[in-house]
N, C-alpha and C positions, 0 to 999 in steps of 0.2 A: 640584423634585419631578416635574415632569414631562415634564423631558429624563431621570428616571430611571425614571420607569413605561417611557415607549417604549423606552429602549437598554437597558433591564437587566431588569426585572421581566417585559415583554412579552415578553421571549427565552429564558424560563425553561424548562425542560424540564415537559413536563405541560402548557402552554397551551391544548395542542389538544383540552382536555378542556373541552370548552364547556360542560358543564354544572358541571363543579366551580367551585367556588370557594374563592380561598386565602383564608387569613388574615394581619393584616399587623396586627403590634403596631408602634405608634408611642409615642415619646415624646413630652410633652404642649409641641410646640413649638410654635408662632405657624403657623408653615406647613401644618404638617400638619393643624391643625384648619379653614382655611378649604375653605370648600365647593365651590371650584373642584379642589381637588387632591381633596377625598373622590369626588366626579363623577368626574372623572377616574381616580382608583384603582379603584374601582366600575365603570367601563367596560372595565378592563383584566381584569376577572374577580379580583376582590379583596375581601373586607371590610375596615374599619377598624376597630381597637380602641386609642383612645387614651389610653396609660396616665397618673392624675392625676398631677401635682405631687408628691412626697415618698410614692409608694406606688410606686416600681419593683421597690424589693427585695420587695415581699409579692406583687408578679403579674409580674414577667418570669421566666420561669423561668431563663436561662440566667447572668442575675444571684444567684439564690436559688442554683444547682444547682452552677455555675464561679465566677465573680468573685468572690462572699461567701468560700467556703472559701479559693479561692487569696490574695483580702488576708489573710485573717486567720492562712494559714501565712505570709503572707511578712511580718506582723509581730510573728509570734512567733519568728520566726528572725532578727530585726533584733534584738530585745527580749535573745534570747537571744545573741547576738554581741557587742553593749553589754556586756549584762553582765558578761562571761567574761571581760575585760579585755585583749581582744588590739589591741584599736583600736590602730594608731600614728599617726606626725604626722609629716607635709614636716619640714626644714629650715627654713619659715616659720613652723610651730607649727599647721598646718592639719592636718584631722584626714584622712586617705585612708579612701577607701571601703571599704565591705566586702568582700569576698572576691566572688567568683560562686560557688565552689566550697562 
């Protein structure tokens, strides 16, 4: 975390804005919540906001707004490809994957 404040987060466009302050959604991992790396975010002009355990889909938005709709097309077009009956199979009796298309 904090070879990544200095080379990535530090270099960010908009730093020179000394008095802003970003926001930094974390996920609720071991690292991120001890107090050396929050200090450290915090000195790089950053807040924290650490999201609990089994609540990312209700406050990350880009989980809620991208990831949730795109799984949920792409298993209802798995759903829908099963069905349809076109699956084939190897020579070995293995089933080949779906289409991309």
């Amino acid at each position: 975390m904090h070879n990544w404040t200095n080379k990535c987060f530090s270099t960010r466009i908009g730093r020179f804005l000394k008095n802003k302050k970003s926001l930094l959604i974390f996920y609720a991992m071991v690292t991120h919540k001890e107090t050396t790396v929050q200090k450290h975010v915090n000195k790089a002009g950053a807040h924290i906001d650490v999201i609990p355990d089994g609540l990312t889909c209700k406050r990350h938005p880009f989980d809620v707004t991208v990831n949730h709709p795109f799984k949920t097309f792409v298993c209802e077009e798995w759903d829908r490809w099963m069905s349809s009956g076109r699956p084939t199979f190897t020579p070995t009796g293995r089933q080949r994957r779906a289409p991309y298309t």
